[in-house]
N, C-alpha and C positions, 0 to 999 in steps of 0.2 A: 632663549631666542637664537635661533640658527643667522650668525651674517651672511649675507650675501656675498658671494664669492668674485672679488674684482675682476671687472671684463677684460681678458686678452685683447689688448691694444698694440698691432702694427703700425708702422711708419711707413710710409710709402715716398721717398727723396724723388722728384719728379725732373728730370731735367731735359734741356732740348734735344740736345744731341749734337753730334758734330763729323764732319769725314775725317778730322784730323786727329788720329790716336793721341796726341798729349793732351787735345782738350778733353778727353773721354779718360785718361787716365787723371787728371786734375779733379776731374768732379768725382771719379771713384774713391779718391782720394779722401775728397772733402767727406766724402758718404761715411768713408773708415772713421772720420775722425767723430761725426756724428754720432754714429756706433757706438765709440768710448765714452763720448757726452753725456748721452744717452741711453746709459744699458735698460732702462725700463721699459722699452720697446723693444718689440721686435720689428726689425729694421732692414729692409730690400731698399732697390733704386732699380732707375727704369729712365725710356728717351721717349723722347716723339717720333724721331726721325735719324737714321742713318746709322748710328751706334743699335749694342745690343746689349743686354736684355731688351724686348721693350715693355712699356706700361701695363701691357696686360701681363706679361708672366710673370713680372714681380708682385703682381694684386693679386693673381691665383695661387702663387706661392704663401703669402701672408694667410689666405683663406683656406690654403692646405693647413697649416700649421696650427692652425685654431684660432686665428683671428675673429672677435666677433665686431671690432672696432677699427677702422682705418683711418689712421689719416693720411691724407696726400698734401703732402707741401710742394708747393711750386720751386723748383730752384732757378729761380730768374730775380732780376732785377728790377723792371718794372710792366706793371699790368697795360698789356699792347695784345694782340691778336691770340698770343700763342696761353696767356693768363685769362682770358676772356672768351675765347671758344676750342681752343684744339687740347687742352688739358680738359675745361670742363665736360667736352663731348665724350675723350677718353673715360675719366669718372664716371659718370652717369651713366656710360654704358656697361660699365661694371657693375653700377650698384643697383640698375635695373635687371640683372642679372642675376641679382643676389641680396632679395628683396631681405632677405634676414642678418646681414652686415649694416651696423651701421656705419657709413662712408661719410667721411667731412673732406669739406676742400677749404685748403687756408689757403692765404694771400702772399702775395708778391714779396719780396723784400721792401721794395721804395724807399724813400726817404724816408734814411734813420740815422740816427745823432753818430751810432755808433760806424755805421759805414762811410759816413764824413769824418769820424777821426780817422779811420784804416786807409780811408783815399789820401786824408793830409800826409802822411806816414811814408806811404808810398810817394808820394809828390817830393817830399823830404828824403828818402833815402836818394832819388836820384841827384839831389841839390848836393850831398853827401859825397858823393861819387864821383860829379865834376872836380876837374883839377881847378879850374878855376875858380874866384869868389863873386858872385853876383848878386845885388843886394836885391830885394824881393820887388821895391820900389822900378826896380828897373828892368823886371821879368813879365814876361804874357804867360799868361796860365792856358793850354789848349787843350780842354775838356771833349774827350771823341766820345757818342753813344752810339749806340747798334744802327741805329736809326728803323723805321719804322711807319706807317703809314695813319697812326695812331697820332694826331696832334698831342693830345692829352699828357701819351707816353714820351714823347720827341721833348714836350715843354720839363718833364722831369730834369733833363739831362742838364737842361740853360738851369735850373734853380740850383741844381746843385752843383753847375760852375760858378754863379754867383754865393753861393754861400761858402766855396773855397775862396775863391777870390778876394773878398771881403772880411773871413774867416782867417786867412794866413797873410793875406796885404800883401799881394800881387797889385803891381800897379794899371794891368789889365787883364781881361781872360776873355775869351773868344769859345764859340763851341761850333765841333764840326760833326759829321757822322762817318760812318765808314760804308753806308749804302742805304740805299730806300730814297732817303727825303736828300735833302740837302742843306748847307754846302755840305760837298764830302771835302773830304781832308786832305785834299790835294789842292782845292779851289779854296777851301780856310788855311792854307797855311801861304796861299799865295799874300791873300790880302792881311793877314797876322805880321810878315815879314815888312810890309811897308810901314808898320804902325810905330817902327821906329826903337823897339826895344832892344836889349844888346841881351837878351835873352829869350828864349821859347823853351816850354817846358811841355811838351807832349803828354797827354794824360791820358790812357783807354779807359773809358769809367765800363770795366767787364769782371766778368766774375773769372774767367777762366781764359787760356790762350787759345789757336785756333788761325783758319784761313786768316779771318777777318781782323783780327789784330795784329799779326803777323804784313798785311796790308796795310796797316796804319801805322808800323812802323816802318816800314819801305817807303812811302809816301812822308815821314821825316825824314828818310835818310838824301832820300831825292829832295827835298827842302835846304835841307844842312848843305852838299853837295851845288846847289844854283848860288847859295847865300852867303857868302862866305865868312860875309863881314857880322852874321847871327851867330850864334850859341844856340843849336835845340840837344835841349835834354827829351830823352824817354822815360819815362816814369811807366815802371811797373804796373799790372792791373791787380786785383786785389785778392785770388788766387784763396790761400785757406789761410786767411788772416784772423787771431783770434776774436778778433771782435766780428766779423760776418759770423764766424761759427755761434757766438752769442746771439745774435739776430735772428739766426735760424730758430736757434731753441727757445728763443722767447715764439717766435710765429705758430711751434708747436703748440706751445702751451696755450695761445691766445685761440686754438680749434678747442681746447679740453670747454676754458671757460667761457668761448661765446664770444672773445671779446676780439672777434675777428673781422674786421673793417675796412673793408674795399673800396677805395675813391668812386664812386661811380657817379658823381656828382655832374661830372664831365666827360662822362664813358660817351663816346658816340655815339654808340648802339643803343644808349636809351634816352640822352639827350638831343636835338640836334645841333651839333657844333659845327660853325661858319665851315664851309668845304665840304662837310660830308653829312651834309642833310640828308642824304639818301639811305646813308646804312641805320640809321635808328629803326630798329625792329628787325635788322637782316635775322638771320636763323643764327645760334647758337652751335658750328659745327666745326667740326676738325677738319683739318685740310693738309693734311699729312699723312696720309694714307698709302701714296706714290712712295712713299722713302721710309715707310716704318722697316728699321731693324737690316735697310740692305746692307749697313755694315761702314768703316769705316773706310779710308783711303791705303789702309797696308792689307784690306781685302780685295782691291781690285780697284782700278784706275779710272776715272772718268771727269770729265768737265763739268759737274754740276754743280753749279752753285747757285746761293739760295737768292740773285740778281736776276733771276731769270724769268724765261716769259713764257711761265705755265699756266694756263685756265684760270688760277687762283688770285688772290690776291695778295701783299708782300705785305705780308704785318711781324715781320719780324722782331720779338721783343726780346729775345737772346744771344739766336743766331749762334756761333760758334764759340759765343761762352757758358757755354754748359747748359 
């Protein structure tokens, strides 16, 4: 009896993109390290927006190669606008392209055990690094996320400052964003500093650096600077920690067996959740179209940033970390 000969399976590492060449060299990074994780794939990466390659020519590449299997992992943090329609529209117009590929799309990172030990870690090493001793009891924990127009995704970021906060016995924690929703992180660190602590610990819960972190740490340094009588630490974002690299490759393996599980319990677009009754049913499409692949910020110089007031709508669930 002749076996069947196992199906060439590509990887396809999907991430946002960014105009800032270290956020695009960090997730290249991260991709390499996959790579080695993972030699039993054949393994490309690709953007939405602004960096290069994009989505599509690292999925024509895989199908050059002999791919008759793809998977596409999201490299994001949690399922907002960009996990929800401007990845899937990318996919599907692939694989309606190439009815003879099988094409799987896995899920966001979210809340995982192991991404709350890598953030404690980081939150830790800056404790580390202070000259001074401040005991946990008497620190605010300031947990930034991308922010987003996604309640759903925006409510991830508060679980999982409370599950630090509680987790490592911070004797408060506060959560801000760095644009979209609110507070941003200028207006939470105003109200953070009255609450009395003789410490603030600045957290970006981001996978990679970028504008937008970069902004959130300037908006502590402008805090530290008003405050004199605070203590803000910066705490690292979480960059190619090996436990996120673990995360990844379990998210792979959960597209082989099926056991791939997307919150949509409270997705907007299929529920309707207080605020945004109106999007449930909206279309399923990318909106990224305007900035696929025009390149990063040491290809050419301009004011674009993803705050801006284009036709579209701001569901930013990465943003400029990868």
């Amino acid at each position: 009896m002749t076996e069947t000969p196992p199906v060439k399976t590509g990887l396809m590492i999907c991430g946002h993109g960014s105009r800032d060449s270290d956020a695009v060299a960090q997730f290249n990074r991260l991709a390499g390290h996959l790579r080695l994780r993972l030699p039993e794939y054949d393994i490309e990466s690709g953007f939405l927006e602004f960096a290069k390659p994009v989505l599509r020519e690292g999925l024509d590449k895989l199908m050059e190669r002999g791919a008759k299997r793809i998977l596409c992992l999201p490299g994001m943090l949690f399922a907002a606008g960009h996990v929800k329609n401007d990845l899937p529209s990318e996919v599907n117009e692939f694989a309606a392209d190439n009815p003879g590929i099988d094409v799987r799309y896995g899920r966001e990172l979210a809340i995982d055990r192991r991404l709350l030990k890598a953030a404690s870690e980081r939150i830790e090493e800056a404790e580390a690094a202070a000259q001074t001793k401040v005991a946990r009891e008497d620190t605010l924990l300031m947990v930034v996320g991308r922010g987003t127009n996604d309640s759903d995704a925006n409510s991830n970021v508060c679980k999982v400052a409370r599950m630090l906060w509680e987790g490592m016995g911070f004797g408060w924690a506060e959560v801000s964003y760095s644009g979209v929703t609110t507070p941003l992180v200028d207006a939470g660190m105003e109200k953070a500093v009255k609450l009395g602590f003789k410490r603030i610990i600045v957290f970006p819960y981001f996978l990679f650096t970028g504008v937008l972190v970069r902004r959130i740490y300037d908006w502590a340094d402008e805090a530290a600077a008003t405050h004199t009588g605070v203590e803000i630490l910066k705490a690292g974002y979480l960059n190619d920690h090996p436990l996120l690299l673990e995360t990844f490759a379990d998210r792979v393996g959960e597209m082989l067996t099926g056991d791939n599980v997307m919150n949509c319990q409270l997705c907007k677009y299929r529920e309707q959740i207080i605020g945004f009754e109106g999007d449930v049913g909206q279309p399923q499409v990318g909106h990224h179209h305007h900035v696929r692949g025009i390149g990063t910020d040491d290809h050419h110089h301009h004011d674009h940033d993803h705050d801006h007031g284009h036709g579209h709508h701001h569901h930013g669930d990465a943003g400029d970390d990868g």
